[in-house]
C-alpha positions in Angstrom: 88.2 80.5 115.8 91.3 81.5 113.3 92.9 84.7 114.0 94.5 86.1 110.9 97.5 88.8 111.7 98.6 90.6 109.2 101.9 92.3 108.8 101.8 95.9 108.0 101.3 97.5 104.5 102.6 100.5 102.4 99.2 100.8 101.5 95.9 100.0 102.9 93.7 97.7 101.0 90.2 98.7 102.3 88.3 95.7 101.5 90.8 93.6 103.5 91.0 96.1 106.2 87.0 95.9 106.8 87.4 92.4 106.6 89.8 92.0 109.2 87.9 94.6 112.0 84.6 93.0 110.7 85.6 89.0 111.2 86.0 89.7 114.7 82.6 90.0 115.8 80.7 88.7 112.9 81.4 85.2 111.8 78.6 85.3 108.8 81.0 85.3 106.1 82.5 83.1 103.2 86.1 83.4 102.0 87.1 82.0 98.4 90.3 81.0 96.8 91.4 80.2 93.4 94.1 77.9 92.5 95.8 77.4 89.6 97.8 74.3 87.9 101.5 75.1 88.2 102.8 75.6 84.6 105.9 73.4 83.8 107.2 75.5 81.1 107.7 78.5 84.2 108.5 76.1 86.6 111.1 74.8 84.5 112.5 78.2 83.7 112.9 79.1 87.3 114.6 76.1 87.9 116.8 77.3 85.2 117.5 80.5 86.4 118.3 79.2 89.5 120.8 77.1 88.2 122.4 80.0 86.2 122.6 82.6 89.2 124.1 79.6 91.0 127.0 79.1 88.1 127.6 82.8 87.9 128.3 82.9 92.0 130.1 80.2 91.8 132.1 80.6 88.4 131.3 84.3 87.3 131.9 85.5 84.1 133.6 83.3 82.4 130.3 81.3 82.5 128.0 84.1 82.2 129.6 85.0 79.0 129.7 81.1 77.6 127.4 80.1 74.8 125.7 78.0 77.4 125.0 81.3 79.4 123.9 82.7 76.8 121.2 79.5 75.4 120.1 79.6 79.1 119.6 83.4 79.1 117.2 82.4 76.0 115.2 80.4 77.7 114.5 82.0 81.1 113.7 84.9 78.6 110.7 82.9 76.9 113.0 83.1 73.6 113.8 79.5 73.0 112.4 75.9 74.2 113.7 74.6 77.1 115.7 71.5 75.8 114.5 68.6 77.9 110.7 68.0 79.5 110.0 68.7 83.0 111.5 66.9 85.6 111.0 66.1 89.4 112.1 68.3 91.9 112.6 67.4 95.5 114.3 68.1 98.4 117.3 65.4 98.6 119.3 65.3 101.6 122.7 65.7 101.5 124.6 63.5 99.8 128.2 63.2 98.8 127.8 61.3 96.2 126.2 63.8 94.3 127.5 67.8 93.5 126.9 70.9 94.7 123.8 73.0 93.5 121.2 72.3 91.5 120.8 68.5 89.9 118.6 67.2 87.2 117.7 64.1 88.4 115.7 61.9 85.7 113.1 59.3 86.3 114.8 58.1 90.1 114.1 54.7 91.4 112.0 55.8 93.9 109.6 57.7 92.2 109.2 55.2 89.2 105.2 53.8 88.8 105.5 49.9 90.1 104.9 48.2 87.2 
C-alpha cells in the first residue's frame, strides 16, 4: 500500500480531494502521468539566469549594467540565441581547482563515448 500525504492547499482541488478520501478504501483505480522531453533551449536559459543572478550577488551592478548583462538579459528573455549548444550539467564536487559558481564544462573526459 502507498500512502500519499499531501500538504495543505489555498484551494481545494475536488477531483484530488475525492481521490485521496476514496484511495483509501477502494483500490480499483488507475493513475496516469505524462512526461515530457526536457527542452535544451529552456534548460539552457535557466542555466543562464542562474549564472547571471549569481554575478549580480557577487559583483552587482557593475555587471548587471555590462554589455554582457545585458546579451544575457536577451537570452533568458527568448530575444536572442543562446551562443553555444547545450552542455552537460552535473553535480561536481568541490574542487579547488576550479571557481566559484557556475562552470561550463565542455565535452569532460569522463563523459566522452569510448571510441
Amino acid at each position: 500500500m502507498v500512502e500519499i500525504d499531501v500538504k495543505p492547499h489555498n484551494k481545494p482541488i475536488p477531483p484530488l480531494d475525492k481521490w485521496m478520501v476514496d484511495s483509501k478504501t477502494d483500490h480499483n483505480y488507475t493513475i496516469t502521468t505524462t512526461l515530457f522531453e526536457p527542452k535544451p533551449d529552456l534548460i539552457a536559459r535557466a542555466i543562464l539566469k542562474s549564472a547571471y543572478l549569481y554575478m549580480f550577488h557577487s559583483v552587482g551592478y557593475e555587471f548587471a549594467l555590462s554589455e554582457h548583462a545585458a546579451k544575457m538579459r536577451e537570452v533568458i528573455a527568448g530575444n536572442l540565441e543562446y551562443p553555444l549548444p547545450s552542455g552537460y550539467l552535473a553535480n561536481i564536487p568541490e574542487n579547488p581547482a576550479l571557481p566559484e559558481g557556475l562552470v561550463f564544462i565542455q565535452n569532460p573526459k569522463n563523459c566522452r563515448p569510448s571510441q
